[in-house]
C-alpha positions as CSV (number, residue, x, y, z in Angstrom):
1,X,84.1,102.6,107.9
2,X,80.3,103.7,109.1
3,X,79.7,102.9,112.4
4,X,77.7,99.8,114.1
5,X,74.2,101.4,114.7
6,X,72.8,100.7,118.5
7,X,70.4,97.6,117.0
8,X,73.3,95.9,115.5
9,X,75.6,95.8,118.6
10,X,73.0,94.7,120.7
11,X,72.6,91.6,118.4
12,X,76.1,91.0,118.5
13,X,78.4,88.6,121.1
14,X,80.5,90.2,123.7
15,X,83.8,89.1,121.4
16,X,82.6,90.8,118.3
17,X,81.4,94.1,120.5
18,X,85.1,94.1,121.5
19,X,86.8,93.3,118.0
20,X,84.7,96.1,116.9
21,X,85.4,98.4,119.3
22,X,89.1,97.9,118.7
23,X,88.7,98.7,115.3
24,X,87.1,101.9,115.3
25,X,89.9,102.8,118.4
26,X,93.2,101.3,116.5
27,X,95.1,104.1,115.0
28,X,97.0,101.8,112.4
29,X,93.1,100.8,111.0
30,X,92.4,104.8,110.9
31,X,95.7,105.1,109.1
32,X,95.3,102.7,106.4
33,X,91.8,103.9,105.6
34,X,93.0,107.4,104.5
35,X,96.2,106.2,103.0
36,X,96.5,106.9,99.9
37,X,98.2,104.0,99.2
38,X,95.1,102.2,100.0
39,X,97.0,98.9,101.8
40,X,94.9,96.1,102.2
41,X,95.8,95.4,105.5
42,X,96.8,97.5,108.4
43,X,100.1,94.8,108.7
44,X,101.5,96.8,105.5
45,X,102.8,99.6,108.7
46,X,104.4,96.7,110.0
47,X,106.7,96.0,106.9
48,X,107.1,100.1,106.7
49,X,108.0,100.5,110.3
50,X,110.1,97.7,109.7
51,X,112.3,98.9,106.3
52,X,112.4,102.2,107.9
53,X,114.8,101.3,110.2
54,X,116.8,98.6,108.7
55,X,116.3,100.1,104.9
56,X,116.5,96.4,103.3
57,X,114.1,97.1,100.1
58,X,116.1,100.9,99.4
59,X,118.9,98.6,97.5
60,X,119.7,98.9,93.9
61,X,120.4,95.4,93.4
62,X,117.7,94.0,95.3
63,X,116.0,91.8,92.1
64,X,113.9,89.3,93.7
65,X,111.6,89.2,96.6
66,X,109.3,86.3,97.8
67,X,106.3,87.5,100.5
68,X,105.1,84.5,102.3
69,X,101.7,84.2,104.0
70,X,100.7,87.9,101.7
71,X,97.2,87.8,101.8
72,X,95.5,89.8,101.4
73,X,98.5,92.0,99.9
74,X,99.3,94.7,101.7
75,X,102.9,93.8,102.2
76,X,103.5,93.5,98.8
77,X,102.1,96.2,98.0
78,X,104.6,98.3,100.0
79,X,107.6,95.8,98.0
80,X,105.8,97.1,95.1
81,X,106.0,100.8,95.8
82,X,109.1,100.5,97.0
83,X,110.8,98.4,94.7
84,X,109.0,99.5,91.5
85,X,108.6,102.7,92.5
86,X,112.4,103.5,92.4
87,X,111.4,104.3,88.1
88,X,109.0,106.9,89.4
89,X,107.1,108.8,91.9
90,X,107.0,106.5,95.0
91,X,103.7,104.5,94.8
92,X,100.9,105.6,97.4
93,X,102.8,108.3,98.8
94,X,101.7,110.9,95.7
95,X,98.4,109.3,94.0
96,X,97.7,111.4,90.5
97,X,99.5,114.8,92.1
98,X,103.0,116.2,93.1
99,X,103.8,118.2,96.0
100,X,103.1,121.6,94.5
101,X,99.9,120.3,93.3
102,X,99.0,119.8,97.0
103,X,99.9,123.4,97.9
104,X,98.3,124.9,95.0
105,X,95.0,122.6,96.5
106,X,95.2,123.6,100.0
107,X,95.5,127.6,99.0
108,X,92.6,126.7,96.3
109,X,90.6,125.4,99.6
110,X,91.5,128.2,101.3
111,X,90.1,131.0,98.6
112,X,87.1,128.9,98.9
113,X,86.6,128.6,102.5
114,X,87.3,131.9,103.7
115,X,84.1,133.0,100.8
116,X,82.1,130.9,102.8
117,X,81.8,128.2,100.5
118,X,81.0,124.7,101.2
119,X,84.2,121.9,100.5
120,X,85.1,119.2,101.9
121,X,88.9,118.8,102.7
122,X,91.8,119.2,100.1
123,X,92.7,115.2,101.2
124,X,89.4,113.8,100.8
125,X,88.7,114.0,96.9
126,X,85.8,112.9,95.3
127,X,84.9,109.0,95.1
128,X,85.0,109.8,91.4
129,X,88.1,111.5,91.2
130,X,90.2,109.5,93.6
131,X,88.9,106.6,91.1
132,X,90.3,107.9,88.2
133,X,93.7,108.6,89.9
134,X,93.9,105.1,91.4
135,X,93.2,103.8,87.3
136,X,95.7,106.1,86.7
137,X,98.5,105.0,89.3
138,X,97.7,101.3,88.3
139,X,98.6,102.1,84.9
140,X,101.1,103.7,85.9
141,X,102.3,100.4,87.7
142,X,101.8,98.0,84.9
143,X,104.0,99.9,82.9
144,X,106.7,100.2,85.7
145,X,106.4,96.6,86.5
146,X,106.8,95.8,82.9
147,X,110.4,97.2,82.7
148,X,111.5,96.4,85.7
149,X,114.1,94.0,86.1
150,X,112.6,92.8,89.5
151,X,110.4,89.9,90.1
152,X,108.0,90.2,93.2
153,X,106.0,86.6,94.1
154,X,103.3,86.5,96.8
155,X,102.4,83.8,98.2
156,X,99.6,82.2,100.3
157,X,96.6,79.8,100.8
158,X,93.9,82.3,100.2
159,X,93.4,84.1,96.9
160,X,95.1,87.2,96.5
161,X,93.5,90.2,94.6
162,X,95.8,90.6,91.6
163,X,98.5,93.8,92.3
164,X,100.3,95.6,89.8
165,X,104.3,94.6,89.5
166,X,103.1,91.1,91.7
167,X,103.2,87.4,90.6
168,X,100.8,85.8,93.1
169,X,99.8,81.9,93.7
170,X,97.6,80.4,95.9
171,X,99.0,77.5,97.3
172,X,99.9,76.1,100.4
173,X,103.5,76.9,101.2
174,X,104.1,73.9,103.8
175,X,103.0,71.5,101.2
176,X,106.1,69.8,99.6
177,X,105.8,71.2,95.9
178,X,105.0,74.6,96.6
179,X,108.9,75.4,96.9
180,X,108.8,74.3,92.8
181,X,106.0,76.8,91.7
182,X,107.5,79.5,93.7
183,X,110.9,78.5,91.9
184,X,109.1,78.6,88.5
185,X,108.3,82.2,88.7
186,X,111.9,83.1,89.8
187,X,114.3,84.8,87.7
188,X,117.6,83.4,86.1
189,X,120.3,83.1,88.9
190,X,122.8,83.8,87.0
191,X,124.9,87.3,88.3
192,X,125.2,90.0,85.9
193,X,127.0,91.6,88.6
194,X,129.5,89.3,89.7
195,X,133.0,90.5,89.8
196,X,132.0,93.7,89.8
197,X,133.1,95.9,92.9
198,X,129.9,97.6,95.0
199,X,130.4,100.6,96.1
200,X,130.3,99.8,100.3
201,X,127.1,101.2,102.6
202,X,127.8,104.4,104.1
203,X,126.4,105.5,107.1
204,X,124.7,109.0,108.0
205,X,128.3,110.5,108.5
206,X,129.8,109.1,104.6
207,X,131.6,106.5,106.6
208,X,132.0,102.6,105.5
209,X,129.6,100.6,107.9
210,X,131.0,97.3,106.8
211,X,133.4,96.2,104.1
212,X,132.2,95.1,100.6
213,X,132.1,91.4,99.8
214,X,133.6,90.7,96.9
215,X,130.8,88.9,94.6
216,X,131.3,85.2,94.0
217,X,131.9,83.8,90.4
218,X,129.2,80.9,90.8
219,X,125.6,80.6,90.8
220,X,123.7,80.8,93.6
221,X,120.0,81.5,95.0
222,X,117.9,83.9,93.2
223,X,116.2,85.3,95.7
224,X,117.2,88.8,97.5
225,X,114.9,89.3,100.2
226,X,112.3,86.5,102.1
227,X,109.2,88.4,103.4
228,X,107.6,85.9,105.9
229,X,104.4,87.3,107.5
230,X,103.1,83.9,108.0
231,X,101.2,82.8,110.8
232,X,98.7,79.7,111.7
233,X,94.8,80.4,113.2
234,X,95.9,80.8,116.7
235,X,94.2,77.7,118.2
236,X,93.9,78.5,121.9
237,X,96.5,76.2,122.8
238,X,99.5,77.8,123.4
239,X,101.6,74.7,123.2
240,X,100.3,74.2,119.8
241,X,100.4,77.7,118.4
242,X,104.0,77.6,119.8
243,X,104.9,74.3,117.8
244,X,102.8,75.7,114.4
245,X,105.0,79.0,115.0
246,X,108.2,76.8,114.7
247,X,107.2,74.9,112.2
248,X,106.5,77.4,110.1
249,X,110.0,78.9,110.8
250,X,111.8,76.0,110.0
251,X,110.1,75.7,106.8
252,X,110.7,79.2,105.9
253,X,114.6,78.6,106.6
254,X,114.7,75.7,104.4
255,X,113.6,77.7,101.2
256,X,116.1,80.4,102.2
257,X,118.7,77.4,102.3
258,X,118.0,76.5,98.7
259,X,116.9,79.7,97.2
260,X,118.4,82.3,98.2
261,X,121.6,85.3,97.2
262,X,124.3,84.9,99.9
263,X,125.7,88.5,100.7
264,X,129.4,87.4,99.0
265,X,127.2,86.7,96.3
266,X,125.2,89.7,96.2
267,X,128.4,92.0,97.0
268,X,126.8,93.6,100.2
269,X,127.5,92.8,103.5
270,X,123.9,92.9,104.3
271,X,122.9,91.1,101.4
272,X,120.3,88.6,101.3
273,X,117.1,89.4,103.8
274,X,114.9,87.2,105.4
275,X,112.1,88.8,107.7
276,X,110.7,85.9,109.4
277,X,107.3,86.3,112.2
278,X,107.4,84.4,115.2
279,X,105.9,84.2,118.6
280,X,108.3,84.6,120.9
281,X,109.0,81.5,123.5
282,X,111.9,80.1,124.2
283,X,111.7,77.1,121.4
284,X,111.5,79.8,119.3
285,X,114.8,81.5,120.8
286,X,116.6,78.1,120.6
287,X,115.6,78.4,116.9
288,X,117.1,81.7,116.6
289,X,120.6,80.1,117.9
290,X,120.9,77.1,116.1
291,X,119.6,78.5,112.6
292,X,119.8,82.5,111.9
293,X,122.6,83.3,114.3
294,X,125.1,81.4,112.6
295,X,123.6,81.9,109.4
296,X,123.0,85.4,108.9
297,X,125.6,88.1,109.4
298,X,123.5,90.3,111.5
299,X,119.7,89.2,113.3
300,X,118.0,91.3,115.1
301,X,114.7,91.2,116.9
302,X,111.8,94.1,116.2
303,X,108.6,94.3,117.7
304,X,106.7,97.3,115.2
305,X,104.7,99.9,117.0
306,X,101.8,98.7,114.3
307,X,102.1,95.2,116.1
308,X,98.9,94.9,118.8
309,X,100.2,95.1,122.3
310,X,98.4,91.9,123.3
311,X,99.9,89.9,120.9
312,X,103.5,87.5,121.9
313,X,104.1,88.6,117.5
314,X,107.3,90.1,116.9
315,X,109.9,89.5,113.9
316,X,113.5,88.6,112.9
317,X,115.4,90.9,110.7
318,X,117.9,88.1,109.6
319,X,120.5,90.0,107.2
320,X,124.1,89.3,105.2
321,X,122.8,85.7,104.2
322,X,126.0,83.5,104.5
323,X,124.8,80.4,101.8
């Protein structure tokens, strides 16, 4: 990202001096800019930061994810990579080379550096070469997506840059019909699985965390995980972005209620995911109690380290989804 020159700060207002200066300061901007990934958004750290602790897109039978509010893509991007990437080398984190082609680089740079010649890093390839790898990877990602088994929908009012692996629609998800063309792209509920016995979650030490559920005989929700990123134009009103923040929640919860895998049904006592933004206040705490406590076998709260200080943003890691 070039930098502002002197003539064009001077022009801007004090607000835009400060969103840009926050910008060229935030790590998480620096971070998405070199990753090789190339997210569209630095929030894609948030889902990272957030599925690195509680490991809810690592699952095998995970089948069907919904993002809410995606745009412009960078968390399903991640579901992608993750999700997609379980057929391959993980998606972003090795773009057109493997680990031994990265030391063989770095030694290469070396030779070169140490003759006195002129290169720029081993991580900063061409424009014309890191073009052809990212052809390549997306290739590489049609071809994964079109044997998968899983079916990945985003979802939100702006357009959303067509992504490898990704149904997307532009719609607007509090709008009463928008629950039917999310439903139209999801898979067949039926379970392949059920009766079948799942091997239970072991933690670090080999140990059962939680006893397996055995699966349930009938249909149920299709849906495996509920990605909700969601979030209104904050408004200046704090009593109004408050109420938008709830609604939105409560909207969310009532296409989990119709549409999604319970964990008996799944076989996994953390089965069935919702990830659900909010702005913390206490309405939004008395939501917490009445809906997701008693609905979900665990909740827990998470604010991400990629989530800006100054913001009241934080998320609910709602999982074992009782139906």
């Amino acid at each position: 990202m070039p930098k502002p020159t002197p003539a064009l700060l001077k022009s801007l207002s004090p607000s835009s001096r400060q969103w840009l200066s926050r910008q060229f300061t935030d790590p998480y901007v620096k971070a998405r800019l070199s990753h090789p990934a190339s997210y569209r958004s630095r929030s894609a750290f948030k889902l990272l930061e957030l599925d690195a602790k509680y490991r809810f897109l690592d699952h095998k039978d995970v089948r069907c994810v919904v993002d809410l509010g995606a745009a412009p893509g960078g968390w399903s991007q991640v579901v992608a990579g993750k999700v997609l990437g379980r057929q391959g080398p993980s998606f972003g984190l090795s773009v057109g080379s493997g680990k031994g082609e990265g030391k063989r680089r770095r030694r290469g740079e070396g030779k070169r550096r140490r003759r006195g010649e002129e290169e720029s890093s081993w991580s900063a390839p061409s424009r014309e070469n890191l073009d052809a790898e990212m052809i390549s990877e997306e290739e590489r990602m049609h071809h994964l997506a079109e044997q998968s088994q899983t079916t990945i929908v985003a979802l939100d009012l702006l357009r959303i840059t067509p992504i490898p692996g990704v149904h997307t629609i532009q719609a607007d998800f509090m709008a009463p019909s928008t629950s039917g063309l999310i439903r139209a792209l999801l898979p067949d509920s039926h379970n392949s699985d059920k009766g079948k016995e799942k091997a239970p979650p072991l933690d670090a030490g080999g140990q059962e965390t939680h006893p397996t559920l055995p699966t349930s005989g009938k249909r149920s929700g299709q849906v495996d995980i509920v990605l909700s990123d969601m979030a209104s134009n904050a408004s200046g009103n704090r009593i109004h972005d408050v109420q938008s923040s709830l609604d939105i929640c409560e909207a969310v919860f009532r296409f989990v209620q119709g549409n999604m895998r319970s964990a008996k049904n799944v076989g996994r006592w953390r089965g069935g995911v919702l990830i659900l933004k909010h702005f913390t206040h206490p309405s939004l705490q008395e939501f917490r109690r009445q809906c997701l406590d008693p609905s979900f076998n665990n909740v827990y709260f998470m604010k991400p380290g990629s989530s800006r200080g100054d913001s009241s943003e934080a998320y609910w890691v709602c999982m074992g989804w009782k139906g």
